[in-house]
Residue frames relative to the residue before (quaternion, step in Angstrom):
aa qw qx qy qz dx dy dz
X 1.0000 0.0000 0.0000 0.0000 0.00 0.00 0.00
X 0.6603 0.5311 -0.3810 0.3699 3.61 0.85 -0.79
X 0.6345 0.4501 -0.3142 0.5442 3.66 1.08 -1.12
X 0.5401 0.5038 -0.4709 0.4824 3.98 0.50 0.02
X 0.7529 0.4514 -0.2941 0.3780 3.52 0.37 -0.89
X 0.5659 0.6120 -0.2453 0.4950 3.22 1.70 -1.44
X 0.7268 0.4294 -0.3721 0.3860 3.59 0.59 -0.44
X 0.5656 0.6550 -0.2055 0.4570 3.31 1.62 -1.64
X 0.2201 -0.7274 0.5229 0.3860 4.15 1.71 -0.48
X 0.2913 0.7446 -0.5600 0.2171 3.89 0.88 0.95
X 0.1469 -0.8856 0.4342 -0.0754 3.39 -0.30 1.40
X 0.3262 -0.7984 0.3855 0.3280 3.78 -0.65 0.21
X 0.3748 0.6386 -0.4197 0.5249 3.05 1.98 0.82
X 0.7068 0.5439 -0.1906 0.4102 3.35 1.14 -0.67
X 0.5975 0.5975 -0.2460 0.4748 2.72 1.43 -0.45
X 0.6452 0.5596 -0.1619 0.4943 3.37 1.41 -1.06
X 0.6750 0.4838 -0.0822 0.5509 3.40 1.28 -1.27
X 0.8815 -0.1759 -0.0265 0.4375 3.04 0.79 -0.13
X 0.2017 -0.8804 0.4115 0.1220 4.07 1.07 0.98
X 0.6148 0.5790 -0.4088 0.3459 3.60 0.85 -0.72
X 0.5695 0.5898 -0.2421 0.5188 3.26 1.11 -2.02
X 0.7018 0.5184 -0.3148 0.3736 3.80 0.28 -1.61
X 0.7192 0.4295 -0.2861 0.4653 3.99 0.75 -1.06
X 0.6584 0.4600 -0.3849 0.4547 3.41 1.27 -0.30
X 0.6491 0.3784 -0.4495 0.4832 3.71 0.54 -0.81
X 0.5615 0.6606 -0.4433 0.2274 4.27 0.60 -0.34
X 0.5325 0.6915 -0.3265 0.3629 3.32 1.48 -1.02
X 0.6444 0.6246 -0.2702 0.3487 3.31 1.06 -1.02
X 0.6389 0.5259 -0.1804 0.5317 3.35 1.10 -1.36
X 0.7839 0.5123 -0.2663 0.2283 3.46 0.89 -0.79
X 0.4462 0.4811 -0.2203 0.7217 2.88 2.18 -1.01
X 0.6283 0.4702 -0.4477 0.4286 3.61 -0.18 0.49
X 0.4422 0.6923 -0.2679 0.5034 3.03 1.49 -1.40
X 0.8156 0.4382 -0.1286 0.3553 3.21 -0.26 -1.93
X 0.7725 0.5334 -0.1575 0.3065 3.60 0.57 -1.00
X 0.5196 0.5624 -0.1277 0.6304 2.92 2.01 -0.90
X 0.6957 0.4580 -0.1723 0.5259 3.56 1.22 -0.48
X 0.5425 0.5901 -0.2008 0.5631 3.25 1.16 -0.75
X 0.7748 0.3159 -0.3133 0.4492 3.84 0.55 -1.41
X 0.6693 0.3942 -0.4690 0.4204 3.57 0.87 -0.86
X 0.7072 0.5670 -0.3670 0.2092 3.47 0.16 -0.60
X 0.8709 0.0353 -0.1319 0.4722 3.52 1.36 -0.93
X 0.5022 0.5807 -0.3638 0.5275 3.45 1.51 -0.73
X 0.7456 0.3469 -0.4232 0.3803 3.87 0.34 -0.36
């Protein structure tokens, strides 16, 4: 999850500065998160 965010430029300054923007760019990482988790775990 960190290197998702790290790419996504998800920051805990950003988060502070500006939380709305910050919960929206997170979804992304998370559903990435999930899917990657999902293939190693059962589809493989």
């Amino acid at each position: 999850m960190p290197k998702l965010m790290k790419s996504a430029g998800i920051t805990e300054g950003l988060k502070a500065s500006n939380p709305m923007k910050w919960v929206g760019l997170m979804n992304t990482p998370k559903a990435q998160d999930k899917e990657i988790n999902l293939s190693e775990l059962i589809y493989v």
